[in-house]
N, C-alpha and C positions, 0 to 999 in steps of 0.2 A: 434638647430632647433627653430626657434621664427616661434608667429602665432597662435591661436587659432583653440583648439579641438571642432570640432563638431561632435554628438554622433547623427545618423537619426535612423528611427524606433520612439516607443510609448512611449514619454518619464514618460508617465503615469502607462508602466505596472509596474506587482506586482509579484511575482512570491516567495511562500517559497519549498525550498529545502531542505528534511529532509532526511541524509542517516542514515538507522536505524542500530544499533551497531550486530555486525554476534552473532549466539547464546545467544542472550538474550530476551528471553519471560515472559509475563507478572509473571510466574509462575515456571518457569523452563523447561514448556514445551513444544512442538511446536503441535499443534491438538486441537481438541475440542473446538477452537473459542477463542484458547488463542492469546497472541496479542503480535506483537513487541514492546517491554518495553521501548526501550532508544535510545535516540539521540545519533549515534557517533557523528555526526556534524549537522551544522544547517547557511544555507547562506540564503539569500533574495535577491531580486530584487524589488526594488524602496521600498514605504514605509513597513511597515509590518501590516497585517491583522490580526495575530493569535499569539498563542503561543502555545509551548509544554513541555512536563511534564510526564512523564514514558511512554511515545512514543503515548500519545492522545494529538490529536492538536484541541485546543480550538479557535475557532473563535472570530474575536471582530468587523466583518465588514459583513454586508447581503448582499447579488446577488448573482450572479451567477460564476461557480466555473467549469476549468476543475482540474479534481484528475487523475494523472496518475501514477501507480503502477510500478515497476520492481522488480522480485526478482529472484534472482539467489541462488540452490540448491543445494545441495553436500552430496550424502551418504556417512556419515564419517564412521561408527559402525555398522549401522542398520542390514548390510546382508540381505536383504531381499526386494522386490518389496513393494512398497510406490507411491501411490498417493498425489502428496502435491498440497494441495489451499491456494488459499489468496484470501480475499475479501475485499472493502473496507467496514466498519461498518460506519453509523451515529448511533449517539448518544447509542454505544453501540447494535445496535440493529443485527439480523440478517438477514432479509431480500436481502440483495445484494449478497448471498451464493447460485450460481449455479439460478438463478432467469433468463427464458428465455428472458422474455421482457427489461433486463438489462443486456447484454451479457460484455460490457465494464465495467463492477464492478467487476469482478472475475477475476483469473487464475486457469487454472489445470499443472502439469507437471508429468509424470509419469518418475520415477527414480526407479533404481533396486540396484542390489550388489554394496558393494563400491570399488570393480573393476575392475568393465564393466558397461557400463550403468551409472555411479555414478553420473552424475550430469544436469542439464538443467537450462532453464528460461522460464520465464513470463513476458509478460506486457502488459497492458489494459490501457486504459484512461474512460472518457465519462464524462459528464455538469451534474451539481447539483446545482438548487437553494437551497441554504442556509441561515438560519437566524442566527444574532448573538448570539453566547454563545453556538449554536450547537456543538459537537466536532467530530473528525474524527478520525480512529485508522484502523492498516490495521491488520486483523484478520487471523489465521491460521486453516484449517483443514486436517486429517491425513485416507487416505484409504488404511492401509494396507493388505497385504496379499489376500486374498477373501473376501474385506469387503462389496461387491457386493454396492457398491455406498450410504455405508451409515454414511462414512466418521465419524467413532466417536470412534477414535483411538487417541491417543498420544506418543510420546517420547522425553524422555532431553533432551532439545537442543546439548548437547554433540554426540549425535548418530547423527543429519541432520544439516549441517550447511544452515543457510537462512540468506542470503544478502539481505536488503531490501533500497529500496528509492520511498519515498513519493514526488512527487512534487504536488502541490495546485498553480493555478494561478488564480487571481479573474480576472475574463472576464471583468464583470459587474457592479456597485453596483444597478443593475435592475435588476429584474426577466425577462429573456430572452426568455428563452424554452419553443418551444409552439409545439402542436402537426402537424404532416403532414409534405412534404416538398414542 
């Protein structure tokens, strides 16, 4: 075949692709606001903005950002009903944890025995302006049993298996987001 390839679309976008490694939390356990620790893999699309590092992704470029979340659940051990969340954190913080006015920055999935019921998913997106050196981390919390929503439960990642993927695409390098539509 002779002839040149041409590739249409934005030959400007950006896009990092972090699938985070099953069963490893920042600490060994999945709840309490512990955090997916590690890169299984790591791809991009066009230049690269950020980097990563025990599964916190450091920015090196400001604008505007969609974050979109998946994560897929699996009661391996636990035996018992489980609320699991994920949120996304900036800079470590907690705020985007069940936050109404930010409904695209969480997931809930409610899973039971491991089996019937044993498994679900999650996925949320939503725009973040960002400055550089901010970092990002998708965070875990655990409601089990009758924890009547106060979510401050844990278990080894050995008992829940959590499959995670982080995608970041910079929109922008402008603050975009404005209120109203």
């Amino acid at each position: 075949m002779n002839g040149n390839l041409s590739v249409g679309g934005n030959p400007n976008k950006r896009i990092a692709i972090i699938n985070m490694r099953k069963d490893d939390a920042d600490n060994g356990l999945w709840g309490n606001g512990n955090h997916f620790d590690y890169a299984q893999n790591k791809q991009r699309i066009g230049a690269s903005f950020c980097s990563e590092s025990n599964g916190v992704v450091t920015l090196n470029t400001s604008g505007t950002f969609k974050i979109s979340v998946s994560v897929q659940i699996e009661n391996q051990t636990y035996n018992n009903r489980v609320v699991v969340g994920t949120y996304v954190s900036i800079n470590n913080n907690t705020g985007n944890w069940r936050n109404h006015a930010n409904s695209g920055r969480f997931g809930l999935t409610y899973i039971r025995h491991d089996d019937y019921g044993f498994g679900g998913s999650q996925s949320y997106s939503d725009y973040y302006e960002l400055d550089s050196g901010q970092d990002i981390r998708v965070k875990t919390m655990l409601g089990e049993a009758s924890d009547l929503r106060n979510y401050n439960d844990s278990e080894p990642v050995q008992n829940l298996h959590l499959y995670g993927r982080l995608e970041i695409e910079l929109i922008s390098t402008a603050d975009l987001v404005e209120s109203g539509v």
